[in-house]
C-alpha positions as CSV (number, residue, x, y, z in Angstrom):
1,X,-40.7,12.7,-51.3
2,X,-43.6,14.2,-49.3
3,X,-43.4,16.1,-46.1
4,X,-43.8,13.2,-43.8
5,X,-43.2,13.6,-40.0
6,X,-40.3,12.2,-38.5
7,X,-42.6,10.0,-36.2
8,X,-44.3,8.8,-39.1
9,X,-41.1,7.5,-40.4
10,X,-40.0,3.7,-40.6
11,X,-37.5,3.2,-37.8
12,X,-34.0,2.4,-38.5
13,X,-32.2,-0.6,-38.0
14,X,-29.9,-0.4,-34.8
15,X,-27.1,-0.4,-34.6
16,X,-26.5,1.6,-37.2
17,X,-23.7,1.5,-39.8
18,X,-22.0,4.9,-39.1
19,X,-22.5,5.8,-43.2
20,X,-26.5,6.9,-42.2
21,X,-26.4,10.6,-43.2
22,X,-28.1,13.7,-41.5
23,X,-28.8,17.2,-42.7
24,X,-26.9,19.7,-40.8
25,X,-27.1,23.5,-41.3
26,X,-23.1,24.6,-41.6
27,X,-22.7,28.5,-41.9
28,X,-26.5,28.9,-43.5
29,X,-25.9,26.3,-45.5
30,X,-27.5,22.7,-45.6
31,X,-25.5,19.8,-46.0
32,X,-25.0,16.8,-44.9
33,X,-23.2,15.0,-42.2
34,X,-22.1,10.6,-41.4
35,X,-23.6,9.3,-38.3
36,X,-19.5,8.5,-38.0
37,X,-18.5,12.0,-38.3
38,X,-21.2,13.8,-36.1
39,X,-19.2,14.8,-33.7
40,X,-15.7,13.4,-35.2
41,X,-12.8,15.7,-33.3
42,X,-15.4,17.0,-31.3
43,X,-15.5,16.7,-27.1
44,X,-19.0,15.3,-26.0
45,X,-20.5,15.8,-22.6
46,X,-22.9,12.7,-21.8
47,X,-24.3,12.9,-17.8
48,X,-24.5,9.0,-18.0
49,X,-23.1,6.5,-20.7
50,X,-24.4,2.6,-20.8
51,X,-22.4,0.1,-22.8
52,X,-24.8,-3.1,-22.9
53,X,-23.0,-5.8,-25.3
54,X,-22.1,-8.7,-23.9
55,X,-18.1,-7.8,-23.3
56,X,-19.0,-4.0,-22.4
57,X,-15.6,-2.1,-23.0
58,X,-15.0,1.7,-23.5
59,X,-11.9,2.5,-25.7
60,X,-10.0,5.4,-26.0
61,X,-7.6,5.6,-28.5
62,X,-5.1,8.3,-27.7
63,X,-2.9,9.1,-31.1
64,X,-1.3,12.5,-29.1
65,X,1.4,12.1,-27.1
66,X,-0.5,13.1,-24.1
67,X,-2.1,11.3,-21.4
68,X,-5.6,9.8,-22.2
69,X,-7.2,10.9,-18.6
70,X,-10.5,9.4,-17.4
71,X,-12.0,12.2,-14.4
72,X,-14.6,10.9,-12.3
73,X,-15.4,13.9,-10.4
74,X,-18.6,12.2,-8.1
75,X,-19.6,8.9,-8.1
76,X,-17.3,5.5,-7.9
77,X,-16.0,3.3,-11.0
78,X,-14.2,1.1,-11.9
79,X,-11.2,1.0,-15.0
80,X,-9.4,-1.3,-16.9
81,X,-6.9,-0.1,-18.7
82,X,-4.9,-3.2,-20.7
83,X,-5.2,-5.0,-24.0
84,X,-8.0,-5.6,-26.3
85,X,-9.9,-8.6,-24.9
86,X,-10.5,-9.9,-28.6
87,X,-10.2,-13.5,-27.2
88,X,-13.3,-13.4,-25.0
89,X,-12.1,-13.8,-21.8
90,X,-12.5,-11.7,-19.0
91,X,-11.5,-8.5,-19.1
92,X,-10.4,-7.9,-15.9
93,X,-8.5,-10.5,-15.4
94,X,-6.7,-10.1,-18.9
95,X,-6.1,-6.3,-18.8
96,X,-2.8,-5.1,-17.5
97,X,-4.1,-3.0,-14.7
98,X,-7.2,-2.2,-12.9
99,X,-8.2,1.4,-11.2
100,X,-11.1,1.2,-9.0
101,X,-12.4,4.8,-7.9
102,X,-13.5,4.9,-4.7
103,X,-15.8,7.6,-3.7
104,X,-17.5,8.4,-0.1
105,X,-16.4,5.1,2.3
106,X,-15.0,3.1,-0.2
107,X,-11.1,2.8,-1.3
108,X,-9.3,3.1,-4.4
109,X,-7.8,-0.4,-5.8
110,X,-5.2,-1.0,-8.0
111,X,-5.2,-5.2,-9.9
112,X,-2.6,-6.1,-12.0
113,X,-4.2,-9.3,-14.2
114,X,-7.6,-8.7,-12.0
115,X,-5.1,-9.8,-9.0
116,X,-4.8,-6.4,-6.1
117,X,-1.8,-5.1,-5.9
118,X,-2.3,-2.3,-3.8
119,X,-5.0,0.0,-2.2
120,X,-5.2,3.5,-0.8
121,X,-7.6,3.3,2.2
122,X,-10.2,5.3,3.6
123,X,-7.9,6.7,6.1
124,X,-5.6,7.8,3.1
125,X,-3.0,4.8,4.1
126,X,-1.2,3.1,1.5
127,X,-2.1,-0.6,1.7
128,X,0.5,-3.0,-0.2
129,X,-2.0,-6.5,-0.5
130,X,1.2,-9.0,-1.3
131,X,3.7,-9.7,1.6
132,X,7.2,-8.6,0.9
133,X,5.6,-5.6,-1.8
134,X,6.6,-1.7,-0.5
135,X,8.3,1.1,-1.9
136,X,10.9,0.3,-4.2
137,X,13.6,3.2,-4.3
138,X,15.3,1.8,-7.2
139,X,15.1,5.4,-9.6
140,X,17.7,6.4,-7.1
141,X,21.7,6.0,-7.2
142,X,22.4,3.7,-4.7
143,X,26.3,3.5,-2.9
144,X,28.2,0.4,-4.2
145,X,27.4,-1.8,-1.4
146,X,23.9,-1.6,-1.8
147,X,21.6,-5.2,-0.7
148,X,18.4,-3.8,-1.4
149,X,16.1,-0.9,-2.4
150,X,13.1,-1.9,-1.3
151,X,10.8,-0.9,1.5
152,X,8.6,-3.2,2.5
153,X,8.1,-3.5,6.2
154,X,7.1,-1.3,8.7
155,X,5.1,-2.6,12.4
156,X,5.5,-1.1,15.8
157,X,3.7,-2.5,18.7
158,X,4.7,-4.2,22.6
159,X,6.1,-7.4,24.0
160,X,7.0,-8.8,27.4
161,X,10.2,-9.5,28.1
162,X,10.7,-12.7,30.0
163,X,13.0,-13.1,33.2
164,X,16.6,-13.9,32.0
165,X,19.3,-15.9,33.5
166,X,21.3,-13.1,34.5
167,X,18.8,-11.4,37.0
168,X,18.4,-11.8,40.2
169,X,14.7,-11.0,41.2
170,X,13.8,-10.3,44.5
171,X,9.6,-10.8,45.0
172,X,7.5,-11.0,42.2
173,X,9.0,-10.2,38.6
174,X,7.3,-7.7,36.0
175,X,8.1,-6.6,32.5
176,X,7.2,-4.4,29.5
177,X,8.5,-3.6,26.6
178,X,8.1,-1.6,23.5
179,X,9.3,-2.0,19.4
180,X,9.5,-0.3,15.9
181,X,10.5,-2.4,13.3
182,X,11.4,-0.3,9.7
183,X,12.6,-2.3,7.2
184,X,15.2,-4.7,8.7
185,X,16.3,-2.1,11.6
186,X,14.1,-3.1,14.6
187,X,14.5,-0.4,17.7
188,X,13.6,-2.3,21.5
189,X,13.2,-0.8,25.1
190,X,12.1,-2.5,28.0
191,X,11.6,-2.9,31.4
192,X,12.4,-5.9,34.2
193,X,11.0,-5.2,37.5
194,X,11.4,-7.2,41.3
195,X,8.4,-5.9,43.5
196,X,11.3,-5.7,46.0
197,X,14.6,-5.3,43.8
198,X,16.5,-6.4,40.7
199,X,19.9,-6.6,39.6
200,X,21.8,-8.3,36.5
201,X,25.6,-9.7,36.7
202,X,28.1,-8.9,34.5
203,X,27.5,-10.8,31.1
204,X,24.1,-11.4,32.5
205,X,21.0,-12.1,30.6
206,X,18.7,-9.8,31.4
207,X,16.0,-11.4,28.6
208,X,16.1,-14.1,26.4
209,X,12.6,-13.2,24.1
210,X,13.3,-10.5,21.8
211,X,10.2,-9.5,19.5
212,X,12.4,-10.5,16.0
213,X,15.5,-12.9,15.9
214,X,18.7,-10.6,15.8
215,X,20.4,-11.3,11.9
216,X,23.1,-8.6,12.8
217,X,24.1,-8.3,16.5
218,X,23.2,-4.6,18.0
219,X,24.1,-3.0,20.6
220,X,22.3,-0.1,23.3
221,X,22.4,0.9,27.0
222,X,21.4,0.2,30.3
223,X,20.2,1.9,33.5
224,X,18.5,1.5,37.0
225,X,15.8,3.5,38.5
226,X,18.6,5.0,40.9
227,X,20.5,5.8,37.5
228,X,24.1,4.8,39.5
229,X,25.2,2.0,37.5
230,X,24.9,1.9,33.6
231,X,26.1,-0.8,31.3
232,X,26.0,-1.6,27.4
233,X,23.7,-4.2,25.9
234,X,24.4,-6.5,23.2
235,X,21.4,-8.3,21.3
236,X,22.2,-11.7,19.8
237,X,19.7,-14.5,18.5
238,X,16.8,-13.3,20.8
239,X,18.8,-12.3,23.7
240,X,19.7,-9.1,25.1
241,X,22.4,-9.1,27.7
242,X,24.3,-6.7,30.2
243,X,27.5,-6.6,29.6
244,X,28.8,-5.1,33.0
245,X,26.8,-5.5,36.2
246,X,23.9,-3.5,37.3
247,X,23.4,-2.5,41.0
248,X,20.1,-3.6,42.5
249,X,16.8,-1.5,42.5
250,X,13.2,-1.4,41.8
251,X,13.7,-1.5,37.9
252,X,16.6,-2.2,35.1
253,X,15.3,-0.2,31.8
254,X,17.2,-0.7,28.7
255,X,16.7,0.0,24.7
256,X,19.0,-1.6,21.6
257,X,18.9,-1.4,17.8
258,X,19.3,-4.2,15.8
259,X,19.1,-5.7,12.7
260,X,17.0,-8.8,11.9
C-alpha cells in the first residue's frame, strides 16, 4: 500500500469491534496491538469521561479481593452501585444502592432501590429520611434482657407546663419547662410560678401536660425558690405529682426522668 496520510484515510466504522489492530513500537520493536488490549491491565487517567447510550452505565468489574473505590476528588456525582440493569428499567431505581457525592453546598445521599435512606448534611449531621431508622448497635453483645438495639430518636426542645390540681396559685400563674428525649429515656424540668406565691399539697398535682406520655413511671425531685421544703416527684400518664407537700413561695422547680 502507498504512503497515504492518516487524514486521507476512510474513517472507521464506530463503534469499533475491539479486534481493530494498531502498530505499537514495544522495546524498538514494531508490532502490533487490539483496540481491546490497548491499555488491557493498564490504569488510565481521562480528565472527563461521557457515556452517551441510551442506559449510560460504567462498570467495574473487580476480580481482586479488594475494594473497587470510585474517588471523586472535586466536583459532585452521582453512583449506582447494584445489578446489571439488563431488563431496561431504570437503573436507579433497580440498583441496590445509590451514593450521591455532594461537593460545595450540596449533601451526600444514600437510596436503597432509588428510595433515600439516609443523608449526611451540609452541617456534617447524619440525616436518617425514614421514621423509626437510627443506629442500629446490633454488632454488639447485648445482656440477656435486651428489647432493642436500635437508636432511633433523639429531640430536645421546651414546653409549658399547665397549672395542676394540686397547686394552689396565689395571682397570676406562669410556667416553663425544658426536655431531652434519647431513645425512649425522656429527661423534664420545669417551672410553676404565682406572681404572689405557690405551693403544692401532699400527693398534689403540680402538672398534668408532660411533653411525651410516661410508658414506665419515673421518678425526680422537687424544690422552692426558698429551697426549705423538698419533695420527690413521680411521672405517670402525663402527670407529674409531688409526693409530700411544698411550702409556699414565688416558684416550685422540679426535674424527672422517665421512660415513654
Amino acid at each position: 500500500m502507498s504512503n497515504t496520510k492518516i487524514s486521507s484515510l476512510t474513517s472507521a466504522a464506530t463503534p469499533l469491534a475491539g479486534t481493530e489492530v494498531l502498530p505499537v513500537n514495544q522495546s524498538g520493536v514494531t508490532t502490533q496491538v487490539s483496540v481491546a488490549n490497548l491499555t488491557s491491565g493498564r490504569a488510565v487517567g481521562v480528565s472527563s469521561l461521557t457515556v452517551t447510550n441510551a442506559n449510560p452505565r460504567l462498570t467495574l468489574s473487580n476480580t481482586g479481593t479488594g475494594y473497587t473505590i470510585i474517588d471523586v476528588s472535586s466536583g459532585g456525582g452521582s453512583f449506582y452501585v447494584g445489578a446489571d440493569d439488563s431488563a431496561g428499567s431504570t437503573f436507579g431505581t433497580s440498583a441496590y444502592a445509590r451514593i450521591l457525592y455532594g461537593y460545595g453546598n450540596y449533601p451526600m445521599i444514600f437510596a436503597i432501590n432509588g428510595l433515600e435512606k439516609f443523608r449526611i448534611d451540609t452541617s456534617s449531621n447524619f440525616v436518617p429520611k425514614v421514621a423509626g431508622a437510627g443506629i442500629n448497635y446490633t454488632a454488639n453483645t447485648p445482656q440477656s434482657g435486651m428489647t432493642s438495639q436500635l437508636l432511633n430518636w433523639y429531640e430536645e426542645g421546651t414546653w409549658t407546663p399547665n397549672q395542676g390540681g394540686g397547686l394552689t396559685v396565689i395571682g397570676a400563674f406562669s410556667s416553663t419547662g425544658k426536655y431531652t428525649r434519647i431513645g425512649r429515656n425522656v429527661t423534664i424540668s420545669g417551672t410553676v410560678t404565682g406572681a404572689t406565691s405557690v405551693a403544692v399539697i401532699a400527693a398534689g398535682v403540680i402538672t398534668t401536660n408532660l411533653p411525651f406520655t410516661v410508658g414506665t413511671a419515673g421518678h425526680g425531685n422537687a424544690t422552692n425558690a426558698a429551697v426549705n421544703a423538698f419533695s420527690a416527684v413521680i411521672c405517670s400518664s402525663t402527670n407529674v405529682t409531688s409526693a409530700g407537700a411544698i411550702a409556699s413561695t414565688g416558684t416550685i422547680t422540679f426535674s424527672a426522668t422517665y421512660f415513654v
